[in-house]
PyMOL CGO cylinders between C-alpha atoms (Angstrom):
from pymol import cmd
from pymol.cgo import CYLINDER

trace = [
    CYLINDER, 0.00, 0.00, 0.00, 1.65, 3.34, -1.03, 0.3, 1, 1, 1, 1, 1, 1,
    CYLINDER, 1.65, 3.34, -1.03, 1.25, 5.91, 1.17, 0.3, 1, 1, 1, 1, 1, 1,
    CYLINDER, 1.25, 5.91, 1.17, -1.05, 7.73, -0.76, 0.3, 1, 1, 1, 1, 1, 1,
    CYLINDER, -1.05, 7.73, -0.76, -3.38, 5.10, 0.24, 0.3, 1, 1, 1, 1, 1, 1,
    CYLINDER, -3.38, 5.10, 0.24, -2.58, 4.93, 3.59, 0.3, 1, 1, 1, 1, 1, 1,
    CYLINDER, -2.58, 4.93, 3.59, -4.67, 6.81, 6.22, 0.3, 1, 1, 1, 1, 1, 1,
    CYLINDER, -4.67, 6.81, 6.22, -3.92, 10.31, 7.28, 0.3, 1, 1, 1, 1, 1, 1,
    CYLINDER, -3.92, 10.31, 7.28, -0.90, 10.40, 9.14, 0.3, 1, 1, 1, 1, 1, 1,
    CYLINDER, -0.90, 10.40, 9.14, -3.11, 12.26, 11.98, 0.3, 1, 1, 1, 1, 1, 1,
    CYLINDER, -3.11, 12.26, 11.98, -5.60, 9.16, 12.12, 0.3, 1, 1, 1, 1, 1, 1,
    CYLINDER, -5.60, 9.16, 12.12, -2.62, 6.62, 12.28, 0.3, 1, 1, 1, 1, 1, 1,
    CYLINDER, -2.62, 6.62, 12.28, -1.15, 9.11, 14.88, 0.3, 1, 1, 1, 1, 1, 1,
    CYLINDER, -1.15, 9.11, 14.88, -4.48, 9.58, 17.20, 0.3, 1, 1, 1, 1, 1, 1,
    CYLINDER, -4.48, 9.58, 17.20, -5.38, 5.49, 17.15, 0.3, 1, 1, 1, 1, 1, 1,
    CYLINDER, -5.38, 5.49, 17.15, -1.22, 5.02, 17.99, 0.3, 1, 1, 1, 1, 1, 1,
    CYLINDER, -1.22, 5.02, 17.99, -1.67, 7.48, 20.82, 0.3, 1, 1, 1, 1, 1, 1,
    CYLINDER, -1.67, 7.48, 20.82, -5.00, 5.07, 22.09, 0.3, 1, 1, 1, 1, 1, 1,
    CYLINDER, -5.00, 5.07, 22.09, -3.13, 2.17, 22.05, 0.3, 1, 1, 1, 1, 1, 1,
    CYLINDER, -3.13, 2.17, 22.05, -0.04, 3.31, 23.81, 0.3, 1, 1, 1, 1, 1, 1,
    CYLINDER, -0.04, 3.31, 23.81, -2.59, 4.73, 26.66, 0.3, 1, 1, 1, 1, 1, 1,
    CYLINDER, -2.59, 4.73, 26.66, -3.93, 1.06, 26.77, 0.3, 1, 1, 1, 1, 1, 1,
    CYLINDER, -3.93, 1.06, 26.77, -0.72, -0.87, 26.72, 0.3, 1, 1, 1, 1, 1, 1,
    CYLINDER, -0.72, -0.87, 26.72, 0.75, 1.48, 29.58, 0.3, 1, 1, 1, 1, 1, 1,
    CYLINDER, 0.75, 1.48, 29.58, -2.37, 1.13, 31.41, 0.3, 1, 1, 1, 1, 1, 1,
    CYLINDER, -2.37, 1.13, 31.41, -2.25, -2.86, 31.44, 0.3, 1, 1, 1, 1, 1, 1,
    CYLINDER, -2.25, -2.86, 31.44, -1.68, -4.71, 34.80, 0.3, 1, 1, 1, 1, 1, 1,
    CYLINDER, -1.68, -4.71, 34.80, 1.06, -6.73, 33.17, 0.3, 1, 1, 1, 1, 1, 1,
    CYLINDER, 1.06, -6.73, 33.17, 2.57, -3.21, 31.47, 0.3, 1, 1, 1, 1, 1, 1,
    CYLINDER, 2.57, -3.21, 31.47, 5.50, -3.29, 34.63, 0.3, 1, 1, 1, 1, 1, 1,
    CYLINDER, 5.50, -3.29, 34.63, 6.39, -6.91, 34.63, 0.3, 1, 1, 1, 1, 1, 1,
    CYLINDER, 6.39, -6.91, 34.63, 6.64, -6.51, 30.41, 0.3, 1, 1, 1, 1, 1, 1,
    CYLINDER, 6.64, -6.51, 30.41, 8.76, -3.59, 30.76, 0.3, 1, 1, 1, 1, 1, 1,
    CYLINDER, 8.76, -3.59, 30.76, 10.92, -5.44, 33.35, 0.3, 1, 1, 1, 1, 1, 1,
    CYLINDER, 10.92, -5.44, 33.35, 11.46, -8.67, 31.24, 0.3, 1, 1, 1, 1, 1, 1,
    CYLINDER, 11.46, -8.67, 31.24, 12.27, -6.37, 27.92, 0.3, 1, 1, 1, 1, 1, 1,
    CYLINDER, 12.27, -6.37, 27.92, 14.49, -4.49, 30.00, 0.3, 1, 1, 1, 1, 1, 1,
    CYLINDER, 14.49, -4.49, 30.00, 16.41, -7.33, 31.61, 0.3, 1, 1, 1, 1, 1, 1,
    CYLINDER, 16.41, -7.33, 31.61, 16.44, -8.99, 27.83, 0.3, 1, 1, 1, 1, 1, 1,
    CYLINDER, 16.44, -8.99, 27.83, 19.74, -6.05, 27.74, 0.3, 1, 1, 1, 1, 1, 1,
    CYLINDER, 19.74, -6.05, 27.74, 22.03, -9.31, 29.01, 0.3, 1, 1, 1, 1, 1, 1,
    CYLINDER, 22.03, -9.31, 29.01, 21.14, -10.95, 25.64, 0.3, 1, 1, 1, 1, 1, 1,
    CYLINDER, 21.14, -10.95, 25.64, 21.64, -7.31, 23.22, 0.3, 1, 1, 1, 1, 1, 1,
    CYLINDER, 21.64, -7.31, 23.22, 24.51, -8.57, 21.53, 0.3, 1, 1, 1, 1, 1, 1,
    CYLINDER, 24.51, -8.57, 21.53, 23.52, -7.04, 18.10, 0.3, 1, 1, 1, 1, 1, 1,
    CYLINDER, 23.52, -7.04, 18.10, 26.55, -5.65, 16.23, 0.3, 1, 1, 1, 1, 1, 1,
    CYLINDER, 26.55, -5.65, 16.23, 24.35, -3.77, 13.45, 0.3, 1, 1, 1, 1, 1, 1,
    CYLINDER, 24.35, -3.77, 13.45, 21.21, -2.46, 15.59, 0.3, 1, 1, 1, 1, 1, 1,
    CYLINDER, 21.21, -2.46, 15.59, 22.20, -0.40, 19.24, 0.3, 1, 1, 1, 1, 1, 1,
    CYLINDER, 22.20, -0.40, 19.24, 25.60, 0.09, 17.73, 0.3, 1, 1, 1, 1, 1, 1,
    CYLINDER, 25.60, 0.09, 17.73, 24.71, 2.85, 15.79, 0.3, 1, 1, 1, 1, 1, 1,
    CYLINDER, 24.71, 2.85, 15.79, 23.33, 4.85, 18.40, 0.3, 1, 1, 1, 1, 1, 1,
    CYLINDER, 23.33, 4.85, 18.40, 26.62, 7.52, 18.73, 0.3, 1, 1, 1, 1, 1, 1,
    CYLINDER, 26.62, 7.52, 18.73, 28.22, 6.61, 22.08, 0.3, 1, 1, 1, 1, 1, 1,
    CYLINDER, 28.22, 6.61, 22.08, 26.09, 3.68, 23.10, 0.3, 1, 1, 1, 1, 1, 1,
    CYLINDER, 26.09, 3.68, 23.10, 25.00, 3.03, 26.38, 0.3, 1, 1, 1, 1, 1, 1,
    CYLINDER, 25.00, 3.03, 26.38, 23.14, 0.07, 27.31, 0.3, 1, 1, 1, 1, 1, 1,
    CYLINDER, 23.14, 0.07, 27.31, 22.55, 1.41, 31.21, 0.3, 1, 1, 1, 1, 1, 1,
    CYLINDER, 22.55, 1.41, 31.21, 21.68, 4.85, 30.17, 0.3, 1, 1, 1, 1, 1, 1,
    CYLINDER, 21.68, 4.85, 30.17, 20.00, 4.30, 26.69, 0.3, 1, 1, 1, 1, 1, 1,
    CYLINDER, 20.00, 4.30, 26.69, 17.08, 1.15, 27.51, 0.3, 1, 1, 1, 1, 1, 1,
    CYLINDER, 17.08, 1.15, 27.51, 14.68, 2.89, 29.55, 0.3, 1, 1, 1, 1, 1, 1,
    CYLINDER, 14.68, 2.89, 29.55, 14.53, 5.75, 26.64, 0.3, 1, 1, 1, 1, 1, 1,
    CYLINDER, 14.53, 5.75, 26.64, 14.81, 3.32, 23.77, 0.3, 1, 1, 1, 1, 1, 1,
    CYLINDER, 14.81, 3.32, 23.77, 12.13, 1.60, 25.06, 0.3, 1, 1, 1, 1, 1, 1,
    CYLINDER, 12.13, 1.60, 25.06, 9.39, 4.31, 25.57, 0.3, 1, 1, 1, 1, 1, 1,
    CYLINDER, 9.39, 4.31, 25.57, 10.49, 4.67, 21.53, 0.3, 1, 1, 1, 1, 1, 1,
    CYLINDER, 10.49, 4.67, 21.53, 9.67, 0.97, 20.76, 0.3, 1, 1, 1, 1, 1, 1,
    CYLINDER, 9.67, 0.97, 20.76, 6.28, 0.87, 22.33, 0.3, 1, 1, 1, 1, 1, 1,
    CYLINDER, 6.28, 0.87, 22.33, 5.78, 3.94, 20.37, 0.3, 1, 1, 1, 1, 1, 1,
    CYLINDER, 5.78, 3.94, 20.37, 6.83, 2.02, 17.37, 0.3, 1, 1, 1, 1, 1, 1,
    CYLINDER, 6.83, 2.02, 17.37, 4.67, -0.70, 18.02, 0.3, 1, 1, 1, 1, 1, 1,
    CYLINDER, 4.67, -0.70, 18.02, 2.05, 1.58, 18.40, 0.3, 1, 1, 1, 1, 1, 1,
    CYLINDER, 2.05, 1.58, 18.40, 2.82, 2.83, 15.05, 0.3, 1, 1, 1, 1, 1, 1,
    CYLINDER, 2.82, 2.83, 15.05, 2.53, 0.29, 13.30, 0.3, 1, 1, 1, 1, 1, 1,
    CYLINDER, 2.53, 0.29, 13.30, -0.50, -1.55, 15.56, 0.3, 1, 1, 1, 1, 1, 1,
    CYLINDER, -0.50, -1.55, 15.56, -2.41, 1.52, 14.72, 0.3, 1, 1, 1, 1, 1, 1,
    CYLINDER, -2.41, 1.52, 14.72, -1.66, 1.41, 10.91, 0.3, 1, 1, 1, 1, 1, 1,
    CYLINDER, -1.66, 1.41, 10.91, -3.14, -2.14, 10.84, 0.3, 1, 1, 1, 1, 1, 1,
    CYLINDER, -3.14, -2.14, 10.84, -6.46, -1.27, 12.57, 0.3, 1, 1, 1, 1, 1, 1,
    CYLINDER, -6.46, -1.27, 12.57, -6.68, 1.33, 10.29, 0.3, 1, 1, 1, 1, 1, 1,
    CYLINDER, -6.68, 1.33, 10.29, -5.77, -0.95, 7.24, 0.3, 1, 1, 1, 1, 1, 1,
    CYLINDER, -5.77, -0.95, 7.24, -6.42, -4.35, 7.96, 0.3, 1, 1, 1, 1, 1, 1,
    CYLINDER, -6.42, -4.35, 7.96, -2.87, -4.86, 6.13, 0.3, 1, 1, 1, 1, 1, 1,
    CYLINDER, -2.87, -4.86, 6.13, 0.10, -6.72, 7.67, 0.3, 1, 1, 1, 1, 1, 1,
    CYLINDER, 0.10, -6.72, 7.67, 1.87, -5.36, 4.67, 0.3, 1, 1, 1, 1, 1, 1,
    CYLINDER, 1.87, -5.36, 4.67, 0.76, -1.54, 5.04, 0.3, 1, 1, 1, 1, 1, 1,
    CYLINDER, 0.76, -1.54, 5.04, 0.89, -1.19, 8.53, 0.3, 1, 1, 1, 1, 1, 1,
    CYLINDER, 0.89, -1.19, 8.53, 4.92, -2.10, 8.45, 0.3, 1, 1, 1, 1, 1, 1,
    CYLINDER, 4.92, -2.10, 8.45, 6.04, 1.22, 8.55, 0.3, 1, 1, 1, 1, 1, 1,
    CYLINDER, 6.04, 1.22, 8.55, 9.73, 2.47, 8.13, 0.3, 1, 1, 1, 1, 1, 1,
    CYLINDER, 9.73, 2.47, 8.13, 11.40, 2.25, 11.76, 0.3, 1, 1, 1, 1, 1, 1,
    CYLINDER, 11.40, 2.25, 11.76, 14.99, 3.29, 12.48, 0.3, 1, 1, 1, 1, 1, 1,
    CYLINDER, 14.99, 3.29, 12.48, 17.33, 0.51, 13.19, 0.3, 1, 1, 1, 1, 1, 1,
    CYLINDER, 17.33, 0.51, 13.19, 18.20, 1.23, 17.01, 0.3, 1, 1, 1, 1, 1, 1,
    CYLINDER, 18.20, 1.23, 17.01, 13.93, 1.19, 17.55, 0.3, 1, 1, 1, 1, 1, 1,
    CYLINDER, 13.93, 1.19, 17.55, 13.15, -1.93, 15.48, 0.3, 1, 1, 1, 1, 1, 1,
    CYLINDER, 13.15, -1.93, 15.48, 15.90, -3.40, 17.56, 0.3, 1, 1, 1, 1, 1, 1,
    CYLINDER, 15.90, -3.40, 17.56, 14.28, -2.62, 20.92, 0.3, 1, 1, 1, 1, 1, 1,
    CYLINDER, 14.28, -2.62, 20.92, 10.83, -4.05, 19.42, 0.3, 1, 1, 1, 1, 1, 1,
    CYLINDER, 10.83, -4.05, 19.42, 12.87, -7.13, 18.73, 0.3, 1, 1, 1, 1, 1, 1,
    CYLINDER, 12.87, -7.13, 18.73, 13.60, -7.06, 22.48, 0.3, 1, 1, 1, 1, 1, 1,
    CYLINDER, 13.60, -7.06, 22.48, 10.30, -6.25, 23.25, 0.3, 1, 1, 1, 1, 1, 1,
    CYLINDER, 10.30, -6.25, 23.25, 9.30, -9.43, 21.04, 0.3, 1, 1, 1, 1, 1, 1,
    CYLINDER, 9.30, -9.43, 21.04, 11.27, -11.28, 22.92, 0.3, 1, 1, 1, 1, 1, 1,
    CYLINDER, 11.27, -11.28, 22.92, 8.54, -11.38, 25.95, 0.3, 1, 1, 1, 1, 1, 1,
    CYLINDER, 8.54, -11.38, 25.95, 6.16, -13.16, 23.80, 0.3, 1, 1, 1, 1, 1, 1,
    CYLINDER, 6.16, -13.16, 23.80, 3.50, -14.48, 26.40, 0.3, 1, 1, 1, 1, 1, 1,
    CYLINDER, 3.50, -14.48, 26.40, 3.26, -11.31, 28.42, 0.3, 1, 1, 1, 1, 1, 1,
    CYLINDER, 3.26, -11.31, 28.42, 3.27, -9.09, 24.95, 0.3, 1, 1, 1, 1, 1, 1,
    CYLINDER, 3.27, -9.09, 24.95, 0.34, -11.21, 23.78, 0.3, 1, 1, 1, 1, 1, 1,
    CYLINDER, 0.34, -11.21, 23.78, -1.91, -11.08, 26.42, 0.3, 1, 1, 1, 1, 1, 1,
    CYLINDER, -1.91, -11.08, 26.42, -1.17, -7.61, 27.24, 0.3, 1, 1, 1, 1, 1, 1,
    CYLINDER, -1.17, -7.61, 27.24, -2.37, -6.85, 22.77, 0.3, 1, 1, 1, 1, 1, 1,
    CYLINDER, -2.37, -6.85, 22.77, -5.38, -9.55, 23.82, 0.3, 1, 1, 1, 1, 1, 1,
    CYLINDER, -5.38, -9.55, 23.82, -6.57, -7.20, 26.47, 0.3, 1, 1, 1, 1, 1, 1,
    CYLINDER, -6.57, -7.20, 26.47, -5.78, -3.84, 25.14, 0.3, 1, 1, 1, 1, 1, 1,
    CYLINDER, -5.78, -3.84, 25.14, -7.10, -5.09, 21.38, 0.3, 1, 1, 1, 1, 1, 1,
    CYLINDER, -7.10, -5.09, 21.38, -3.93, -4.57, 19.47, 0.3, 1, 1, 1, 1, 1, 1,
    CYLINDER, -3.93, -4.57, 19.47, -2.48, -6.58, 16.91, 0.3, 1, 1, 1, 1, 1, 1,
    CYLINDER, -2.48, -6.58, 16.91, 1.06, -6.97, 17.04, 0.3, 1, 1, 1, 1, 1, 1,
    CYLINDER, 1.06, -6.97, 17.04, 2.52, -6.29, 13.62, 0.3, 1, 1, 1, 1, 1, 1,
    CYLINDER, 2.52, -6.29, 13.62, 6.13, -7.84, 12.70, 0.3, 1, 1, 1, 1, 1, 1,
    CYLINDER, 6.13, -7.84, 12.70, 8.00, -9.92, 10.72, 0.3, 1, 1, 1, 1, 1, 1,
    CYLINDER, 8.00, -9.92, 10.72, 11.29, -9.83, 9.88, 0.3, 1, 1, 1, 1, 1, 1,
    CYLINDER, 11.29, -9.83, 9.88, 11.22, -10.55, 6.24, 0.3, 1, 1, 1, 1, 1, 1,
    CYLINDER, 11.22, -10.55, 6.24, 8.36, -7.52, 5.70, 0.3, 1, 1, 1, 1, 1, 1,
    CYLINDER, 8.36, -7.52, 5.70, 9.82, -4.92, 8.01, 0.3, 1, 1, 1, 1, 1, 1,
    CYLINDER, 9.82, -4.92, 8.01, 10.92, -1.55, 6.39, 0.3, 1, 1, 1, 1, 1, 1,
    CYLINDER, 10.92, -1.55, 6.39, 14.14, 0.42, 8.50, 0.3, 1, 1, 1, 1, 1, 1,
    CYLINDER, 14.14, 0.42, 8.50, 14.70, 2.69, 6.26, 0.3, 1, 1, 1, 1, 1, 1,
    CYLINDER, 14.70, 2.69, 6.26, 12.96, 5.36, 8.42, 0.3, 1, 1, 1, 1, 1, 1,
    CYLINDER, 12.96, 5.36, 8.42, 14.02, 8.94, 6.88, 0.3, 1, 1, 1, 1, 1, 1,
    CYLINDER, 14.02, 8.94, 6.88, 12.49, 12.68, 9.32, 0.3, 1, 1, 1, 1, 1, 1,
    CYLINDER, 12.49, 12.68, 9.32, 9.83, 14.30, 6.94, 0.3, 1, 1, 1, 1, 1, 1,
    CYLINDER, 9.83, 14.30, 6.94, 8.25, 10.81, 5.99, 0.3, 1, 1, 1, 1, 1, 1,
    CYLINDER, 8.25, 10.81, 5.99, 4.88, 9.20, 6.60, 0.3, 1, 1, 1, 1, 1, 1,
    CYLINDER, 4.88, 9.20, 6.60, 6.48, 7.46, 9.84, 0.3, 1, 1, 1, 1, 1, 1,
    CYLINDER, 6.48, 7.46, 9.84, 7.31, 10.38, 10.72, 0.3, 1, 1, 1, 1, 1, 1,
    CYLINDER, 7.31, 10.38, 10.72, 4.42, 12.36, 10.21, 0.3, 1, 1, 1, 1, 1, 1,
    CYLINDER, 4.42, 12.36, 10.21, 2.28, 9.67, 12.37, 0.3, 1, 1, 1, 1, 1, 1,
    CYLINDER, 2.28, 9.67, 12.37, 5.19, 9.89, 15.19, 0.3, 1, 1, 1, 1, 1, 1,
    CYLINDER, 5.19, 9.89, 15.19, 4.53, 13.60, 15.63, 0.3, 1, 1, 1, 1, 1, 1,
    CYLINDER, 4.53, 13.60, 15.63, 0.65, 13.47, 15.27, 0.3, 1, 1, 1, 1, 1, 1,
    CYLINDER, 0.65, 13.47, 15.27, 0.76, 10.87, 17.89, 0.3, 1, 1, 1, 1, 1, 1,
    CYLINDER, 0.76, 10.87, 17.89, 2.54, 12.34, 20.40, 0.3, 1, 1, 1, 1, 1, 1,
    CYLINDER, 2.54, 12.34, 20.40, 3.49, 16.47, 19.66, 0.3, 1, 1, 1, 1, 1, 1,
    CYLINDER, 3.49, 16.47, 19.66, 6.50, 15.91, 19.42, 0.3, 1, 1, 1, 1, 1, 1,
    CYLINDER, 6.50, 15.91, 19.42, 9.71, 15.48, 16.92, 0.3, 1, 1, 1, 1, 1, 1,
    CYLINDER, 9.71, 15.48, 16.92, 11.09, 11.59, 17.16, 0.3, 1, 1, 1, 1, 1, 1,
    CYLINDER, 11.09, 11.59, 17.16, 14.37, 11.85, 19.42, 0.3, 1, 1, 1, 1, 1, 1,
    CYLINDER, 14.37, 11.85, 19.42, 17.41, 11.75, 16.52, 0.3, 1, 1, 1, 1, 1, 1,
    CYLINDER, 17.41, 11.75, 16.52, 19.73, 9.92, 18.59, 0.3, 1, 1, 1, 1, 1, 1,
    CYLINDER, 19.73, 9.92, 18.59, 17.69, 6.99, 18.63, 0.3, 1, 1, 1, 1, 1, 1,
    CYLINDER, 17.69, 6.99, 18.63, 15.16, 7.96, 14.66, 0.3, 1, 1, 1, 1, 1, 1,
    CYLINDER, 15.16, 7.96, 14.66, 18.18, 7.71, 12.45, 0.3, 1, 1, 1, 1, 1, 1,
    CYLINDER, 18.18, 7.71, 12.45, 17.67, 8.25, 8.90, 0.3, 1, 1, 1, 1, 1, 1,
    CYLINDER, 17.67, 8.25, 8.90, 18.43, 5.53, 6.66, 0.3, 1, 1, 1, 1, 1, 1,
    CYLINDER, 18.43, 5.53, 6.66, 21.43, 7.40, 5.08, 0.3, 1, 1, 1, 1, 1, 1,
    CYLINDER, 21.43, 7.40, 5.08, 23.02, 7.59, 8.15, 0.3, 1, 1, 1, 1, 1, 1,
    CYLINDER, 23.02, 7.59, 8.15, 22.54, 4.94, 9.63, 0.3, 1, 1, 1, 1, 1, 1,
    CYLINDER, 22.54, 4.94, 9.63, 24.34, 3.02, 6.57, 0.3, 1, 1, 1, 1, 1, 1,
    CYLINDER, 24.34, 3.02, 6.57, 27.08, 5.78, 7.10, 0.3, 1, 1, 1, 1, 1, 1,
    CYLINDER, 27.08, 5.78, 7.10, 27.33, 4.60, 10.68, 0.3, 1, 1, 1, 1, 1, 1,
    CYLINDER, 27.33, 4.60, 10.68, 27.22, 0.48, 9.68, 0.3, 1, 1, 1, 1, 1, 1,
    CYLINDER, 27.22, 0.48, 9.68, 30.05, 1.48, 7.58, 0.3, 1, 1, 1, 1, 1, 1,
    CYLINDER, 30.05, 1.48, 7.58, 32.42, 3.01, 9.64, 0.3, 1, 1, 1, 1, 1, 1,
    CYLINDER, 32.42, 3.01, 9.64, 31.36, -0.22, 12.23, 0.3, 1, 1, 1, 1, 1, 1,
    CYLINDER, 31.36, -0.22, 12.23, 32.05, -2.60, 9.63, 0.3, 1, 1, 1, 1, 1, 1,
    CYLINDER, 32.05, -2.60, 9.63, 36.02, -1.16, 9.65, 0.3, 1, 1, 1, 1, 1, 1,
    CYLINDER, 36.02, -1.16, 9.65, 36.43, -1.49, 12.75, 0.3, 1, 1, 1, 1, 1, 1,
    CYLINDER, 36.43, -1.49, 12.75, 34.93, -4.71, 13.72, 0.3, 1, 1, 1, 1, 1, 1,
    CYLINDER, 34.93, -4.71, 13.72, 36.98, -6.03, 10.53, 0.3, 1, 1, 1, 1, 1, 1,
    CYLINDER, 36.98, -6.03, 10.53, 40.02, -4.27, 11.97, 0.3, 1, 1, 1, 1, 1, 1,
    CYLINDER, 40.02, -4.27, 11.97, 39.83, -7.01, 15.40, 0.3, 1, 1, 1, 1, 1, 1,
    CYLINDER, 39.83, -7.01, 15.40, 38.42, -9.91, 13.53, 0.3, 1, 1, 1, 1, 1, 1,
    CYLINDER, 38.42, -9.91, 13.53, 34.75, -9.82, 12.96, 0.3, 1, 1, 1, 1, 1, 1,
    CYLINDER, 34.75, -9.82, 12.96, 33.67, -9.81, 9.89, 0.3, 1, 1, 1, 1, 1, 1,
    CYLINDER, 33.67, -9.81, 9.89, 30.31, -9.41, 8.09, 0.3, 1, 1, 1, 1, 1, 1,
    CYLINDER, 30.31, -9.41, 8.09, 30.28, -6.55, 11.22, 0.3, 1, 1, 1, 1, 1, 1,
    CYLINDER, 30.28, -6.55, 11.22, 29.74, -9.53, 13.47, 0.3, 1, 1, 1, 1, 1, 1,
    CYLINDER, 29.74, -9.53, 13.47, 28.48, -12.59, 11.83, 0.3, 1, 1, 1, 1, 1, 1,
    CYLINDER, 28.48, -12.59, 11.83, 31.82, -14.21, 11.27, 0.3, 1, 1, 1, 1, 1, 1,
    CYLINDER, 31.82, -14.21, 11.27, 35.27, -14.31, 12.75, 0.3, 1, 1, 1, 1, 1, 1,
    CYLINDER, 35.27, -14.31, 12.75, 38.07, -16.92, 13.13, 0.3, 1, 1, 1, 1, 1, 1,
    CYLINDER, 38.07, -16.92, 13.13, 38.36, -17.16, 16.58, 0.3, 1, 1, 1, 1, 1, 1,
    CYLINDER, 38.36, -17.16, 16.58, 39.45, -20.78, 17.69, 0.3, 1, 1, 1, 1, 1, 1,
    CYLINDER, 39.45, -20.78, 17.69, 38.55, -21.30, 21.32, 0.3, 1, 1, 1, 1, 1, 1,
]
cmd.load_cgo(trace, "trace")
C-alpha cells in the first residue's frame, strides 16, 4: 500500500496514541517492561544499538524503550486502520526496530497484554521496512501521535545509519569480525 493510500498520518497518529494509553495502562505493562528491559544481558547485536553515537546500554534502555512501544504503536495503529500486515509495516529506524525485537522477545506477556488492550502486534522480519528517513509518513504519524519530533539519537535516517554500519564494519573487521559480526576466526 503506497502511502497515498494509507490513512492520514493524523488518524494513524491519534489510534497510535490510544493504544499506547492502553498498553501502559495494562496490569502486566510493569512486569513486560521489566522482562524487555532485563532482555539487555542478551543485546549482543553488532548492526542495531551500535549505531546509536556513544552507546549506552545502562543509560539508553529505559529511553529506547518508551520509543519501541511507540513504534509498536505505530505500526498496531496502521493495521487497525488498514487491515494490512503489509501496510501497517512502517519504516522504523534501526536502534527502535531493535528494541521491538527485544520487546518481542517477551512473547506471552506481549500477547496477552495486545489480547486485552485489542492490538495486533505487527512484525515480521522478512516484511519490516528500516529505512525510516524525518519528513516521511512514519514520521508524520510519530509527531501526530505524540506532539512531538522523534528523538534523533535513537530515529536515524536511513542514510546515516548506513554511514554509521560502515564506519562499524572497519572497525569490527580491523579485530576480527567480519560481516560486522556474523563471522570471525576465533578458535577457542
Amino acid at each position: 500500500m503506497s502511502t497515498s493510500t494509507m490513512p492520514s498520518a493524523g488518524k494513524v497518529g491519534e489510534r497510535a496514541r490510544e493504544i499506547l494509553t492502553a498498553i501502559e495502562a495494562d496490569p502486566e505493562f510493569p512486569a513486560f517492561e521489566a522482562a524487555t528491559l532485563e532482555y539487555s544481558s542478551d543485546w549482543q547485536c553488532f548492526t542495531g544499538f551500535p549505531t546509536i553515537s556513544e552507546w549506552d546500554l545502562d543509560k539508553d534502555k529505559a529511553p529506547l524503550f518508551a520509543e519501541g512501544l511507540r513504534a509498536i504503536a505505530l505500526k498496531a495503529a496502521a493495521f487497525a486502520l488498514t487491515g494490512s500486515e503489509t501496510a501497517a509495516e512502517l519504516a522504523l529506524p534501526v536502534p527502535v526496530d531493535e528494541m521491538t525485537h527485544a520487546m518481542i522477545a517477551q512473547p506471552q506477556l506481549l500477547a496477552r497484554i495486545a489480547a486485552r488492550t485489542g492490538f495486533t502486534l505487527i512484525h515480521q522480519t522478512d516484511q519490516e521496512h528500516t529505512d525510516y528517513t524525518g519528513g516521511e509518513y512514519t514520521h508524520a504519524a510519530y509527531v501526530a501521535a505524540w506532539g512531538t519530533e522523534p528523538p534523533t539519537r535513537y530515529w536515524l535516517d536511513k542514510a546515516e545509519v548506513d554511514r554509521r554500519l560502515a564506519v562499524l564494519a572497519g572497525l569490527y573487521d580491523s579485530i576480527g569480525f567480519s560481516r560486522s559480526g556474523r563471522r570471525h576466526a576465533i578458535a577457542f
